[in-house]
C-alpha positions in Angstrom: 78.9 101.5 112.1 78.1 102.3 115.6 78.6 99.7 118.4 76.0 97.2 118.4 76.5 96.2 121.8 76.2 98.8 124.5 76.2 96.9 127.9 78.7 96.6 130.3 81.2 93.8 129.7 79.8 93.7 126.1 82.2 93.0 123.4 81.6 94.5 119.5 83.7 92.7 116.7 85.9 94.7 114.8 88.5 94.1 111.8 91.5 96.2 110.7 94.0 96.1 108.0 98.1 96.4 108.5 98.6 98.1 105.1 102.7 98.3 104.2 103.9 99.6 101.5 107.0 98.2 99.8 108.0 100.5 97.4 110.2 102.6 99.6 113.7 102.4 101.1 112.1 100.8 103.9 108.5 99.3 104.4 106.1 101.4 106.0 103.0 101.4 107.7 100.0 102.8 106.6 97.8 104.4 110.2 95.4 107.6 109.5 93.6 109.9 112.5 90.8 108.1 113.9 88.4 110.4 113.3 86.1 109.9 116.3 89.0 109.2 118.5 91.5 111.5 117.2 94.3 108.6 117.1 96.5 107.2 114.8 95.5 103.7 114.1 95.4 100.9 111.3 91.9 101.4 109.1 89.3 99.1 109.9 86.0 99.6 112.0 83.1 97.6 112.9 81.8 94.0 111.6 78.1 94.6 110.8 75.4 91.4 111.8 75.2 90.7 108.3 79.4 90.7 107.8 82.2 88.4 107.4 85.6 90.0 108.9 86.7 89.4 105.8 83.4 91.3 104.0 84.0 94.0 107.0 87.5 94.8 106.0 87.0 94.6 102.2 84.9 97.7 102.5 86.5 99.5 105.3 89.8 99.7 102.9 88.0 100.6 100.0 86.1 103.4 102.5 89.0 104.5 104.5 91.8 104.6 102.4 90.7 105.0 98.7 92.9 101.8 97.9 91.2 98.9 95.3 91.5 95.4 96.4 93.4 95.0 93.5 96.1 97.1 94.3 96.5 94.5 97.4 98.2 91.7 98.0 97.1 89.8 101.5 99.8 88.0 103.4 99.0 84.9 103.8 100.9 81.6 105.2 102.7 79.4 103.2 101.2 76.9 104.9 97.2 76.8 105.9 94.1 74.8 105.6 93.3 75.8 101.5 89.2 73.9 101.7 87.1 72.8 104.0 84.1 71.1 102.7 80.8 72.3 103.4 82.4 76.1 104.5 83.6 79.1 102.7 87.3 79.8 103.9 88.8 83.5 104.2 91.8 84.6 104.4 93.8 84.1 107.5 94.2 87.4 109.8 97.7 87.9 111.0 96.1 88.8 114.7 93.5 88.6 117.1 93.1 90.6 120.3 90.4 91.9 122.8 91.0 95.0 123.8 88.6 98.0 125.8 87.4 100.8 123.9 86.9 102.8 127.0 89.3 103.7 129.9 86.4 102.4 132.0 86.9 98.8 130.8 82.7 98.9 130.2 83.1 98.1 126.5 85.4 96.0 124.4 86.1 94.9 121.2 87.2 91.6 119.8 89.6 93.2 116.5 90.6 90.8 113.2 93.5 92.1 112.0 94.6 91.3 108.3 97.7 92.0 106.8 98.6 93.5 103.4 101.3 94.5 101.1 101.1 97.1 98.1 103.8 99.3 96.2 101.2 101.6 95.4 99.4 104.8 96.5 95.4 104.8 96.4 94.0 105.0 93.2 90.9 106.6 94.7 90.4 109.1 97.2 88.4 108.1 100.8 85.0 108.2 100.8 82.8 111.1 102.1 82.9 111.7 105.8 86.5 109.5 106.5 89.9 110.8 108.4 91.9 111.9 105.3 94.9 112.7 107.7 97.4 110.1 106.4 100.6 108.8 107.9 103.1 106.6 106.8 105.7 105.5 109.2 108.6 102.9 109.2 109.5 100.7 112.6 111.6 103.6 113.5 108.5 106.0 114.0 106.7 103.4 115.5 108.9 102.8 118.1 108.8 106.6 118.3 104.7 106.9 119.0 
């Protein structure tokens, strides 16, 4: 989804997934090519007016990376408020930050990251039209970029 706010000082709400794998001698990080900004970055993208964070990044995995929920397992605090009457709880992101989207500083965006674990490739490819450039990298790499 495009930005919904375009104004200056504006701020659009976005939500990303930390996707590591486990299976391999050493955890790694799942970041693909941006493929408006050319970048690698964590999937995620814009929260719609009629989205959760937690709706948001349910479909931008399944959209970006080709991975079923299934085949994740969220990380989630031992500890953490399990009900709340009279609200629906999600899962707790591991991080929240406001960053700008423009070397301007004109337009932000408020991200909700989430963090998950697999010890799987995708079982499905991306859908039409998303980055398929792909890269895992360990802490080493990403000290590295």
């Amino acid at each position: 989804m495009a930005h919904i706010h375009t104004n200056p000082g504006e701020h659009d709400q976005t939500a990303s997934a930390f996707i590591v794998r486990t299976d391999t001698e050493t955890p790694k990080l799942l970041l693909h090519v941006h493929k408006k900004l050319g970048v690698l970055l964590q999937v995620g993208g814009h929260i719609e007016v009629t989205e959760t964070p937690w709706d948001a990044i349910r479909h931008e995995i399944i959209e970006e990376t080709g991975y079923d929920l299934d085949q994740l397992k969220i990380l989630q605090p031992p500890v953490r408020i399990k009900s709340l009457e009279g609200a629906v709880l999600h899962p707790q992101p591991v991080v929240q930050n406001t960053h700008n989207f423009d070397p301007e500083g004109q337009h932000k965006h408020t991200d909700i990251s989430y963090a998950f674990a697999t010890d799987s490739s995708p079982i499905n490819q991306p859908a039409s039209g998303e980055s398929t450039i792909f890269r895992w990298v360990d802490l080493d790499d990403l000290r590295t970029l």
